[in-house]
C-alpha positions as CSV (number, residue, x, y, z in Angstrom):
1,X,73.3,47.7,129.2
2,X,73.6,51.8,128.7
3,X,71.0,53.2,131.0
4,X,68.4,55.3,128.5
5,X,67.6,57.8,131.2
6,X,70.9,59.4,130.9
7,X,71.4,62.5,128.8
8,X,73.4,62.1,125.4
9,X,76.7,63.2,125.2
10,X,77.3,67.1,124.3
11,X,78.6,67.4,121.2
12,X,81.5,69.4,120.3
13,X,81.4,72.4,117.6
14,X,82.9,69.8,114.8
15,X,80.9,67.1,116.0
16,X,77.8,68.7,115.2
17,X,79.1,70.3,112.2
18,X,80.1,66.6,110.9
19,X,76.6,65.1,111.7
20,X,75.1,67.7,110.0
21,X,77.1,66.9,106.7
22,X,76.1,63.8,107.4
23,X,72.5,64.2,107.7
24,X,72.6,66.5,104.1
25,X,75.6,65.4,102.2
26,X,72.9,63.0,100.3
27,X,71.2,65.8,98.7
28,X,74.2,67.4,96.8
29,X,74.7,65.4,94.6
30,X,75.9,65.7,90.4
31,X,73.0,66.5,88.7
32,X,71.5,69.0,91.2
33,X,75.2,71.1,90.9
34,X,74.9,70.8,87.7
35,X,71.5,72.3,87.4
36,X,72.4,75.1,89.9
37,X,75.2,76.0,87.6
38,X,73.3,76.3,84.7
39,X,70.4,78.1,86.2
40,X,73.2,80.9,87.5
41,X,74.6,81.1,83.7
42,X,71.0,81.7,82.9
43,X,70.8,84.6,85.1
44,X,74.1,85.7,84.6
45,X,73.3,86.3,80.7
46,X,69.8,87.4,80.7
47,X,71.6,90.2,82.6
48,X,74.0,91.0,80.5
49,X,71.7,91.1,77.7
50,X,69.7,93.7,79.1
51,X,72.4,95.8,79.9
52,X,74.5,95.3,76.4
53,X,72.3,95.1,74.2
54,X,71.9,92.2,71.5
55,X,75.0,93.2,69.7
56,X,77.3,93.7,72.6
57,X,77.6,97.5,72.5
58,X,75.9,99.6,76.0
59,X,72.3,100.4,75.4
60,X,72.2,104.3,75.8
61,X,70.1,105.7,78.3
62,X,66.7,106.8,77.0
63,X,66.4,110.4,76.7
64,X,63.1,112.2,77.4
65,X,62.6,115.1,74.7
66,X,63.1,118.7,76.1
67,X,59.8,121.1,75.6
68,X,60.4,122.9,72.8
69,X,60.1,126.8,73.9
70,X,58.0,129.2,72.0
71,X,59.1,131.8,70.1
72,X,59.2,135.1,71.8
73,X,56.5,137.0,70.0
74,X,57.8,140.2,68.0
75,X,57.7,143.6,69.8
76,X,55.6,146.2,67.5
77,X,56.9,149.3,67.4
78,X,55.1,152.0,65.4
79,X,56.8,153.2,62.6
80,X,58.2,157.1,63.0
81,X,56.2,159.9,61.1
82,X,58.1,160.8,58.4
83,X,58.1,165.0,58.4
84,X,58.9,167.4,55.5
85,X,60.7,170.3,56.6
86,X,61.7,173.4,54.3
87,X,65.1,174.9,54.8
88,X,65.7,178.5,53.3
89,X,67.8,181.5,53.9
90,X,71.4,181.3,55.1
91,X,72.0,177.6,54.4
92,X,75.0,175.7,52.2
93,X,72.1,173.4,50.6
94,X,68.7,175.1,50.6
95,X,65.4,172.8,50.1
96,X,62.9,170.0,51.4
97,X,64.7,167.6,53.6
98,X,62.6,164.2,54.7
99,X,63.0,163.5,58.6
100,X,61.6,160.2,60.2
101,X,60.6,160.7,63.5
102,X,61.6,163.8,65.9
103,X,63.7,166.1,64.6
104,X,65.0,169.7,66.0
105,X,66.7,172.4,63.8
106,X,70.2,171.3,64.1
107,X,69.3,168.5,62.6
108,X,67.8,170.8,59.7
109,X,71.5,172.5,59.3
110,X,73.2,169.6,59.3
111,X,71.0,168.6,56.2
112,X,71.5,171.4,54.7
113,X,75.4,171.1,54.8
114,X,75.7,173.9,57.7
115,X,74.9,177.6,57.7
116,X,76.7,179.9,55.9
117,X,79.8,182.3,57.0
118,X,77.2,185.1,56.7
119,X,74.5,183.6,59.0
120,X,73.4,184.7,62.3
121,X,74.1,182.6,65.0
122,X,72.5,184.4,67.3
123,X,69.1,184.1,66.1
124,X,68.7,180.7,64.9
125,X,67.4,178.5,67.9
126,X,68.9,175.2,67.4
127,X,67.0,173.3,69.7
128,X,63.8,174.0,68.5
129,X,61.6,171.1,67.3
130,X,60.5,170.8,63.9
131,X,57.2,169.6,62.3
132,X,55.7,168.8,59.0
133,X,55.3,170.9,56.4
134,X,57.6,173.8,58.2
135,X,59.6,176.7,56.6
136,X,62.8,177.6,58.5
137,X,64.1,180.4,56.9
138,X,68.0,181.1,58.9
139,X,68.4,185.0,58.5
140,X,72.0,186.6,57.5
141,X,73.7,188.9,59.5
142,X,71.9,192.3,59.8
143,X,68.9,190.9,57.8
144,X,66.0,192.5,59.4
145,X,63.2,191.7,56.7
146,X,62.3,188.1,56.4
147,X,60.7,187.1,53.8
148,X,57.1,185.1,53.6
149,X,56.7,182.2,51.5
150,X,53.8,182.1,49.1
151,X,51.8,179.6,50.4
152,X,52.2,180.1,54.2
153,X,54.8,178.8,57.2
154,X,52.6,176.4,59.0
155,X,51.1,177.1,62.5
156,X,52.0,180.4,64.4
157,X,54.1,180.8,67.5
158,X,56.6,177.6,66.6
159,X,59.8,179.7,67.5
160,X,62.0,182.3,65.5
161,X,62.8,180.3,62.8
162,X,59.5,179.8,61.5
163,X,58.2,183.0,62.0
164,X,57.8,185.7,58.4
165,X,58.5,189.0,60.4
166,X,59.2,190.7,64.5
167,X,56.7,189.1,67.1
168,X,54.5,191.5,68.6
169,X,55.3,192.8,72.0
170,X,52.0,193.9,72.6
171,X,50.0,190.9,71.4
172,X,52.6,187.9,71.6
173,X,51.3,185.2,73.6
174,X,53.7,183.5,76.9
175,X,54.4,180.8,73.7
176,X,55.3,182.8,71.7
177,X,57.7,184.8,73.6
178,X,59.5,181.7,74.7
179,X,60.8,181.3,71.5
180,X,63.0,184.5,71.8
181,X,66.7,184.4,72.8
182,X,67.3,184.0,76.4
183,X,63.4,183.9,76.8
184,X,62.0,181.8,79.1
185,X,58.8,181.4,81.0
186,X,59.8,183.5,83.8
187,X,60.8,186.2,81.7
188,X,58.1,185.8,78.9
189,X,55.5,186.3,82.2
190,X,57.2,189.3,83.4
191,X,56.4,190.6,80.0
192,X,53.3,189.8,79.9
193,X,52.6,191.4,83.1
194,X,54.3,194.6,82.5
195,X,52.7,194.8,79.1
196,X,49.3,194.9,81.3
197,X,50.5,196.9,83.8
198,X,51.2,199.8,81.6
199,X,49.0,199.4,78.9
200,X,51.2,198.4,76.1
201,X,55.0,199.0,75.3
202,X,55.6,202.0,73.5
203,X,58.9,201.1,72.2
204,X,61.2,197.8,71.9
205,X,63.4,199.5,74.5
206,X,60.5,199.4,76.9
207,X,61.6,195.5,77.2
208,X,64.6,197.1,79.9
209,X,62.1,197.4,82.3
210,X,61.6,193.9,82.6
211,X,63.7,192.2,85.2
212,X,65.7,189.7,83.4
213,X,66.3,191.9,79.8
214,X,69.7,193.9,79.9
215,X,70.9,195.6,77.2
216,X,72.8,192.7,76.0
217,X,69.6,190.3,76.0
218,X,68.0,193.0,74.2
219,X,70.4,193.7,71.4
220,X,69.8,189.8,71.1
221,X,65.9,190.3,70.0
222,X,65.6,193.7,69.3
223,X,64.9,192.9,65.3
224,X,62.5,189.8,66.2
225,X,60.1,192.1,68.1
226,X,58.2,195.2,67.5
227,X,55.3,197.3,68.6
């Protein structure tokens, strides 16, 4: 008779493995494989559905809709003021010529086709801005008389070009003598303050005893000025 109080027998590694099949091999059995299978091919194709689609092609990915951006609202820029300028004198095309926007007297000649071999360079200011309604008349070389148009030249003291006859000496504002030849405000003060000084020029050649006017400066605008 085996003594009970002894402890069982260890069990080796494959023992213990074989015991437990023993104790287990009862529960697989057909049917339940066969049900694990089947419930694996269930999952196996509800997958695939989802990721192909019903007719076997890759669902796309879903695409969320880009903002559409607003348009950039329009930049308003005023329109340029047209300006009517008259061009007379020593001109290839005299007449009205219709400028939009800012416009200076070489844009005037070119207009007009250029100035004629006959003009006088030397006392047309180029640079000179126009404005509405203006008369440029471009004198010809020893032209001393300008003539007047009928119904005016516009505003005074707007440069050579625009004026009917010699500026003043003695009444000319700083302005006014700017728009001479080689005139500008430091010499248009000196002037100024020599015209004060001595009460008045007496003569256009009184103009030498400015500092700034030589003789050759004062050939220039000897016959736009007078006293």
């Amino acid at each position: 008779m085996e003594d009970s109080s002894l402890p069982p027998p260890r069990l080796t590694p494959a023992e213990r493995v074989r015991e437990m099949w023993d104790d287990y091999r009862h529960l697989i059995t057909g049917p339940r494989l066969l049900m694990a299978g089947a419930g694996l091919v269930i999952v196996v194709a509800v997958a695939a559905y989802l990721m192909l689609g019903a007719n076997g092609t890759p669902r796309p990915e879903a695409i969320i809709p880009m903002a559409t951006p607003l348009p950039a609202r329009p930049t308003l820029t005023a329109e340029p003021t047209p300006i009517l300028v008259h061009a007379a004198g020593a001109v290839q095309a005299p007449g009205v010529y219709l400028f939009r926007g800012e416009a200076r007297v070489l844009d005037l000649v070119e207009a007009a086709g250029g100035l004629t071999p006959d003009a006088d360079y030397d006392r047309v200011n180029l640079a000179e801005t126009l404005f509405d309604g203006q008369w440029v008349y471009f004198p010809r070389i020893g032209q001393t008389e300008i003539p007047t148009p009928l119904n005016g030249i516009g505003p005074e003291g707007k440069g050579a070009a625009a004026r009917s006859g010699p500026l003043n000496l003695n009444s000319a504002t700083a302005e006014q003598l700017e728009s001479l030849p080689g005139v500008g405000p430091a010499i248009a003060a000196a002037i100024i303050e020599l015209r004060q000084r001595v009460g008045g020029f007496a003569s256009v050649d009184g103009l030498l005893a400015v500092s700034g006017i030589g003789p050759s400066k004062l050939e220039q605008i000897r016959d736009l000025v007078a006293v």
